[in-house]
N, C-alpha and C positions, 0 to 999 in steps of 0.2 A: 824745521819741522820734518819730522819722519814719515814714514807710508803708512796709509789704515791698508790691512788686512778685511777685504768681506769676506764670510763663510757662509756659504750656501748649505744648511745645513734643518732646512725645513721639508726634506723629501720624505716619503712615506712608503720607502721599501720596498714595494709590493715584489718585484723580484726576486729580492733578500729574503722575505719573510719577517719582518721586524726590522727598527729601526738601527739601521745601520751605522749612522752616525754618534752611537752612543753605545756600539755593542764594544767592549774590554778587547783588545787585541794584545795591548801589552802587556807586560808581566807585574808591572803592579797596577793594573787596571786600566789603562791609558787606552783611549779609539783615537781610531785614526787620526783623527783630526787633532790628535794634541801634537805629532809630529811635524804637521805642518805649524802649529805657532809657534811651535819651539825653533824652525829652520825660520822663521819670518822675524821671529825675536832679535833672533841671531844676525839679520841680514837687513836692518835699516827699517825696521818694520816697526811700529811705538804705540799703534792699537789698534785692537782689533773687535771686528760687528760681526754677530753671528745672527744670521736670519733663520730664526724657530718658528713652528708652531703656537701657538699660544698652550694648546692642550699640549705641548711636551716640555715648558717653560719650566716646572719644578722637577722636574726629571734632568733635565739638561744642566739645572745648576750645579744639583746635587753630583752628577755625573762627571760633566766638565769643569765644568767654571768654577768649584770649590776646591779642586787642584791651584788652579792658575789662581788662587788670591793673591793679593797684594804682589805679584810676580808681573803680570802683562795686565796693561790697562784694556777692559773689556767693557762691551758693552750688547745689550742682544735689543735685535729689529725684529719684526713679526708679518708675518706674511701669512694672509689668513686669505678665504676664499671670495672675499668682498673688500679687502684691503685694495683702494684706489681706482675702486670700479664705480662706476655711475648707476643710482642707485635703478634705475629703470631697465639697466641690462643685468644686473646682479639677481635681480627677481624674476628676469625674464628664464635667463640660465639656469637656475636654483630650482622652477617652476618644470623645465625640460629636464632636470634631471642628473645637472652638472657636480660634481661633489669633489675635485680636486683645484687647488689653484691654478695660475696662468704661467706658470713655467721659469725660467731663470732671471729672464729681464723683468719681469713682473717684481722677483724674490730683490735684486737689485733696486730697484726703484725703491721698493718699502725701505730699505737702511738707507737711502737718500741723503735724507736731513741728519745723518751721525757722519755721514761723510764730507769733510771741507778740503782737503788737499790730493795729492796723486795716492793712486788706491788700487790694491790688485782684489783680481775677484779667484776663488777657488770653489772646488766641490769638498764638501766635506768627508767623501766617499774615498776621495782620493790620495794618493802619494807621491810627490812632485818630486822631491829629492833636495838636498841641501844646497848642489853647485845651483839647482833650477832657481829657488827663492833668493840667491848671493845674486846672480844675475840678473832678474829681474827688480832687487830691492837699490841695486847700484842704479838702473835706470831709472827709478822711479825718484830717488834720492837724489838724480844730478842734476846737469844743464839739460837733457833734452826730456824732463819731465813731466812736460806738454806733450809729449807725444805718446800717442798710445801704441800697446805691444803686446803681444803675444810669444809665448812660448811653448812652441809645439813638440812633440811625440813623436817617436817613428810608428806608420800602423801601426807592424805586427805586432811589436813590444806590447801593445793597449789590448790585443784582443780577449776574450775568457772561452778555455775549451766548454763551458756548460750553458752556450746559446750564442746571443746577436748580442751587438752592444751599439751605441748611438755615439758615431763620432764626426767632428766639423772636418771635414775632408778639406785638405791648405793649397791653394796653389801661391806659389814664393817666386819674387822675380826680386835680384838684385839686393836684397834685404830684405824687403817690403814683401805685406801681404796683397797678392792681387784680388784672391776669392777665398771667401772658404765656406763650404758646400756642408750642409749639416744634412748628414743620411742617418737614418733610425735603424738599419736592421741588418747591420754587418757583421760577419762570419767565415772562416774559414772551412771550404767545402772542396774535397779530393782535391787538397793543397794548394787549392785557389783559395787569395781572398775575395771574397764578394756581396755585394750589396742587394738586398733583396727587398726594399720597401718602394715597390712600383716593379718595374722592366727591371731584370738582373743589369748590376754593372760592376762589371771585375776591375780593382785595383791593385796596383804594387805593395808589395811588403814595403819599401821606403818610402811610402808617401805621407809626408808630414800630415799631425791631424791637430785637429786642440782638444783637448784636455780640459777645456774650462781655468786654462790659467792664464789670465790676463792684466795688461797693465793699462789704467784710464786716466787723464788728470782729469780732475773734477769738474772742470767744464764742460764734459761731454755727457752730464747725468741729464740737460735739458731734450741733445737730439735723442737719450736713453725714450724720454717720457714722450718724445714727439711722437717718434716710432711706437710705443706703447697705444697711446691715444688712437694711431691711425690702425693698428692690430685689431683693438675691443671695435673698431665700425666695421670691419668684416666679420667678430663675431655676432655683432648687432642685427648684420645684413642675413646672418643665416647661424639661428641660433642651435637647431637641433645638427646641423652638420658640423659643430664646432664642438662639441660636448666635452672633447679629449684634445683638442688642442691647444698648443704651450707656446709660449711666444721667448724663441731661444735668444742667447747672446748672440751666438755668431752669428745667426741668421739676421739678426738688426746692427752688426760690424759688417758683415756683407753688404747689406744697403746703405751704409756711411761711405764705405769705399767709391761705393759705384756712385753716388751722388756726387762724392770729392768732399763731402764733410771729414774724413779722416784717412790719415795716411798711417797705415798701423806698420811698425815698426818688428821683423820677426828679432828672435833674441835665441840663439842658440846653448844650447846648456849640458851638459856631460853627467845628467842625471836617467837612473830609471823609474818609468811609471809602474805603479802596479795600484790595486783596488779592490771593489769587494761590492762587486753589482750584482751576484748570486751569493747565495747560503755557500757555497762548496769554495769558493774564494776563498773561503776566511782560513782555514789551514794554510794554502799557499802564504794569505798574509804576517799571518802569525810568525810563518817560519822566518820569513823577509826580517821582517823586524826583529828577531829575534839575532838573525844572521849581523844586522847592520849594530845591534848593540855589542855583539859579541865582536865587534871588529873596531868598537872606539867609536863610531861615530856619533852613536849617543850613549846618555848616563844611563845605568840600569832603571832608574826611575827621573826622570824627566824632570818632575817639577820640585824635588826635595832636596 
């Protein structure tokens, strides 16, 4: 058996302006995201779940997934704003005012049951690179694929000159992840990087971060849900001061660590990240891709 691929791929742009995960980057129409299934294809990867909207379902088919027929075995999950929520808190929130869903582990959970073997998760937003998915599909493919893993970034490489970006700050001892610290509102200021969502706190340009690219076996989709369940009782306990909060990955691989429930595995890779979390990205992107065609690494059209 080969790796499922999930694709987080039910975000609602608001920074982009539109949904980003379906806007044309490539040159015969291809978004972002088709690059990544084309590097997963290619790297031990045999099907892959996209977690959509429900309201963007016949957009996304016609968009994506009408490319990849009969090519990569697909399949899409749904993550809606009451999806796996009890229904006494979903009306309590709904009632205050809440109107986006619970965030990646939330998006995770809903593709749950399409998931049976070892499984990487991504952003749909994003660009891993081809050695990043060869390396991560090798671990997930062999003997140690019980164990989960992450494949981290260098900061700076991640940041966007047209604002903050939210990334899981990694501390790495010996291979292994020891912490990784999810900050919301990071940015490069008179050539400092730094963090400004609370007390400033300055980082290194090399300080590994994630990305959202992760490696799980499927056994760990239970402490996914534990963690989940225990998140929605503090939105429970206080529902108007929750309104906008998301309940992230790393932030619940952070508390698997620290419990001893997992020992995550870092995985090094000789790939660059790039992305498209603002509208003004997307030329930077364009050009990327455009570059990395023009240089062989992929076909002028991907999926033909």
């Amino acid at each position: 058996m080969g790796a499922t691929l999930a694709v987080l791929a039910a975000g609602m742009g608001s920074r982009y302006g539109g949904l980003k995960q379906m806007d044309k980057l490539g040159k015969h129409g291809e978004v972002l995201l088709d690059y990544s299934v084309y590097d997963a294809v290619r790297s031990g990867f045999d099907k892959v779940v996209f977690i959509v909207r429900g309201d963007i379902e016949n957009d996304f088919r016609e968009t994506v997934l009408a490319r990849m027929a009969g090519k990569v075995h697909c399949e899409l999950a749904f993550q809606e704003m009451d999806s796996l929520i009890p229904p006494a808190v979903f009306a309590a929130v709904k009632k205050a005012g809440r109107t986006k869903p619970w965030g990646t582990t939330h998006a995770l959970l809903c593709a749950a049951g399409k998931i049976e073997g070892p499984f990487a998760v991504i952003n749909a937003d994003d660009f891993y690179g081809r050695e990043a998915f060869a390396a991560l599909g090798a671990h997930l493919c062999g003997k140690d694929c019980d164990e989960p893993a992450i494949v981290p970034y260098r900061l700076d490489k991640t940041l966007s000159s047209q604002g903050t970006v939210a990334r899981g700050v990694c501390e790495v001892k010996d291979g292994y992840l020891v912490s990784v610290d999810e900050l919301t509102a990071i940015e490069r200021k008179a050539g400092k990087i730094v963090n400004t969502d609370g007390s400033v706190r300055s980082l290194a340009d090399d300080s590994p971060v994630s990305m959202n690219f992760w490696g799980f076996p499927a056994a760990i989709l239970p402490a996914f849900r534990k963690y989940f369940d225990e998140y929605l009782q503090t939105v429970a306990a206080d529902i108007t001061g929750n309104l906008k909060s998301e309940c992230f990955i790393p932030r619940a691989v952070d508390a698997f660590i620290k419990t001893g429930e997992a020992k995550v595995k870092v995985i090094t890779a000789d790939s660059d990240w790039f992305g498209v979390t603002y509208r003004e990205d997307r030329e930077t992107a364009i050009q990327k891709l455009s570059d990395l065609t023009r240089a062989g690494i992929y076909p002028e059209a991907l999926w033909h």
